[in-house]
SERO-4910 file (N, C-alpha, C, O; in steps of 0.05 Angstrom, whole numbers):
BEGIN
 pado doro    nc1    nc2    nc3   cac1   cac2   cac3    cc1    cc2    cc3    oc1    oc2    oc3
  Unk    A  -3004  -1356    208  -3001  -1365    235  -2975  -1379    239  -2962  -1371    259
  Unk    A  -2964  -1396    227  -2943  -1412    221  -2916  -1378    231  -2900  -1372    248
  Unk    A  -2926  -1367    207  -2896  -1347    209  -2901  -1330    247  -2881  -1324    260
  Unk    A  -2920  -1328    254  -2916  -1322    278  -2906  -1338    295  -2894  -1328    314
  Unk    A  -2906  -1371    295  -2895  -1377    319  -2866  -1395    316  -2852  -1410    330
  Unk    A  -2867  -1381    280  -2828  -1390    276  -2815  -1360    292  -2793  -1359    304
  Unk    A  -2833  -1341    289  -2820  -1319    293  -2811  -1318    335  -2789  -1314    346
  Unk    A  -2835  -1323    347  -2825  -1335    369  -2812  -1350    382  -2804  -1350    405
  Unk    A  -2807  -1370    356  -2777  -1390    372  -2758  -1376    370  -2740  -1382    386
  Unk    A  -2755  -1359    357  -2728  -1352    357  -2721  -1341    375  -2740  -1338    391
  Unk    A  -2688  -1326    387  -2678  -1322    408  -2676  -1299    411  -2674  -1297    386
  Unk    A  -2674  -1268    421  -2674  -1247    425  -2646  -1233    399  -2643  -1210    390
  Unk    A  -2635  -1252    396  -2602  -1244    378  -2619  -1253    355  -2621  -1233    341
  Unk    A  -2633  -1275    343  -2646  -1278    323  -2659  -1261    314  -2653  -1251    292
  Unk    A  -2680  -1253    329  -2705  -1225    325  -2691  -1199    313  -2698  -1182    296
  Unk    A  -2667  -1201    330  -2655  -1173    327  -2638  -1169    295  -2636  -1148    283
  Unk    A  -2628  -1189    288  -2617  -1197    256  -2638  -1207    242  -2629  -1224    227
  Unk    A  -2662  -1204    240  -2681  -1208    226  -2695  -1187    215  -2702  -1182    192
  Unk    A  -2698  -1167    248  -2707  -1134    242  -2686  -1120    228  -2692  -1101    213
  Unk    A  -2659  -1129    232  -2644  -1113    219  -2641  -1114    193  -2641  -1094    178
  Unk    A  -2638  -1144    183  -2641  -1146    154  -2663  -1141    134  -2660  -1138    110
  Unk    A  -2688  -1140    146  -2709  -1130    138  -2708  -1098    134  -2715  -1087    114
  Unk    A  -2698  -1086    159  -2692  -1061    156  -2670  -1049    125  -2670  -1030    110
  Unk    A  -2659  -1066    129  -2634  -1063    106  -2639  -1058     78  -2632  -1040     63
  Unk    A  -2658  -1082     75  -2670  -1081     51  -2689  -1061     45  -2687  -1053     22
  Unk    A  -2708  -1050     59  -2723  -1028     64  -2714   -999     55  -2726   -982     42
  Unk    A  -2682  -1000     71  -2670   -973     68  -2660   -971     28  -2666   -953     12
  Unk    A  -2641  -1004     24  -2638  -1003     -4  -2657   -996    -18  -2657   -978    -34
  Unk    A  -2677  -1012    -11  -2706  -1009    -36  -2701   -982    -34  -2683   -973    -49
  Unk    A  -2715   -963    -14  -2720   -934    -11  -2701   -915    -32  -2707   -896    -46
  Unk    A  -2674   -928    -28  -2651   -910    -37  -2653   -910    -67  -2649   -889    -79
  Unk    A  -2659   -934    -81  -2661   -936   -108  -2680   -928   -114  -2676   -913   -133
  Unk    A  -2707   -928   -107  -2732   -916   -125  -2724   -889   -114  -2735   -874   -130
  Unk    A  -2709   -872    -95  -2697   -850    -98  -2690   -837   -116  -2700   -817   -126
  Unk    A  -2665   -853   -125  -2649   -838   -139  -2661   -851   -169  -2652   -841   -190
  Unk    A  -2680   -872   -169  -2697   -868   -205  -2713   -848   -198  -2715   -835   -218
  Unk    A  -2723   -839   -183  -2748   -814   -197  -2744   -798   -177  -2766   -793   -166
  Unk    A  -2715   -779   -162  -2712   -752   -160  -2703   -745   -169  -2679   -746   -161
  Unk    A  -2706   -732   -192  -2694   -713   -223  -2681   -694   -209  -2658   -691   -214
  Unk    A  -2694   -677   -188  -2673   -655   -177  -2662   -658   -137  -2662   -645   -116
  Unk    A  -2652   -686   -149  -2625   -684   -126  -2609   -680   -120  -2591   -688   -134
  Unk    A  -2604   -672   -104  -2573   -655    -86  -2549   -666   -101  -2530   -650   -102
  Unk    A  -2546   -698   -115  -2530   -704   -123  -2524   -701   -163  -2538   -709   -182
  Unk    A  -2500   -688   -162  -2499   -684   -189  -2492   -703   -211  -2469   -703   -221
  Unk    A  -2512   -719   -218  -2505   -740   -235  -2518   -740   -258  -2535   -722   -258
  Unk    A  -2518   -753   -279  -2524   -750   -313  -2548   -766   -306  -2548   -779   -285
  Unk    A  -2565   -765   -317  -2603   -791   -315  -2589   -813   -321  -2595   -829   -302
  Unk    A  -2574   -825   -337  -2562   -853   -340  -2544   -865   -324  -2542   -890   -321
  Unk    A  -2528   -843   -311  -2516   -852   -288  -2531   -857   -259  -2528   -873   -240
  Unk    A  -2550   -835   -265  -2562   -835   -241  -2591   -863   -233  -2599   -874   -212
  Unk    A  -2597   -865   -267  -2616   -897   -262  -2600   -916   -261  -2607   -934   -246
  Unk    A  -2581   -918   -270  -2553   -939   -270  -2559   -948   -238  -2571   -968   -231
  Unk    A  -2544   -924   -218  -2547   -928   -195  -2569   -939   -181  -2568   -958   -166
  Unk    A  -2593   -923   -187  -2626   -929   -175  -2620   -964   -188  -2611   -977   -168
  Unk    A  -2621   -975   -202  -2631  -1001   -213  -2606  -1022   -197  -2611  -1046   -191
  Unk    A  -2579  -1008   -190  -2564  -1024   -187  -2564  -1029   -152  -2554  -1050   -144
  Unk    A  -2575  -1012   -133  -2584  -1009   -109  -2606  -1028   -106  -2604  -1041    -86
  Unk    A  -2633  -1034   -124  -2650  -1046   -119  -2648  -1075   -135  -2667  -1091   -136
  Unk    A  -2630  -1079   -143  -2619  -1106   -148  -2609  -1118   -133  -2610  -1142   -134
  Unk    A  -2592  -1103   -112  -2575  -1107    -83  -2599  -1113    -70  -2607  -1136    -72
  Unk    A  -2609  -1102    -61  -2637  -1099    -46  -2648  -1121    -45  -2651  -1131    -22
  Unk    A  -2659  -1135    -68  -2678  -1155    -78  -2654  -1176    -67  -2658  -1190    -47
  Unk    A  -2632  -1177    -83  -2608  -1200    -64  -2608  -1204    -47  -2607  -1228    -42
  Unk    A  -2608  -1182    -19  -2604  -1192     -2  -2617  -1199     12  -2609  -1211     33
  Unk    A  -2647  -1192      5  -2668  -1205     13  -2671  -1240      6  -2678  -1258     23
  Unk    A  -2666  -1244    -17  -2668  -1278    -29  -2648  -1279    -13  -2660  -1291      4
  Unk    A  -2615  -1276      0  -2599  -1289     16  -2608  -1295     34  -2610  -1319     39
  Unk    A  -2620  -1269     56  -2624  -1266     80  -2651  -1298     81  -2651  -1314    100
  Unk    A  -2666  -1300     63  -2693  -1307     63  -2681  -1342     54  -2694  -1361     64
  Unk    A  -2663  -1347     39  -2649  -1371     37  -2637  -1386     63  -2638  -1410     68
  Unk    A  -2625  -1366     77  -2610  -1371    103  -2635  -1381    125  -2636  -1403    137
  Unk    A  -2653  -1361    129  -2674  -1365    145  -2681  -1395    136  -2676  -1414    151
  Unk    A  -2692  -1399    113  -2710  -1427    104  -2689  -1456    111  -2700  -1478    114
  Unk    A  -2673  -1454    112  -2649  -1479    119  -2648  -1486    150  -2641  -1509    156
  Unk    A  -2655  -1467    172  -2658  -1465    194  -2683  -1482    199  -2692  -1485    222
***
């Protein structure tokens, strides 16, 4: 209940960088468990390069969630 009516104070420009960063993270997550477990993707890369990438996308991901979620809690 609490997170609904922090989510209401905020101002229409708030809501909108909140959906977006949430979105953000969403798309990263997506992109990394992608490219760990599609063996036959369009992109031609070695499996170690290619989990390299997957692991290094969802490390971004998870970051900028603890930023975004750091920034929010100070407010």
């Amino acid at each position: 209940m609490n997170l609904i009516t922090y989510y209401k104070k905020k101002s229409l420009k708030e809501r909108f960088l909140l959906f977006i960063g949430i979105l953000f993270f969403l798309i990263y997550l997506t992109l990394g468990v992608v490219f760990l477990f599609w063996e036959s993707s369009p992109f031609n890369l070695q499996p170690k390069y290619r989990i390299a990438f997957g692991v290094l996308l969802i490390v971004y991901a998870i970051t900028r969630l603890l930023r975004f979620y750091n920034s929010n809690k100070e407010e």
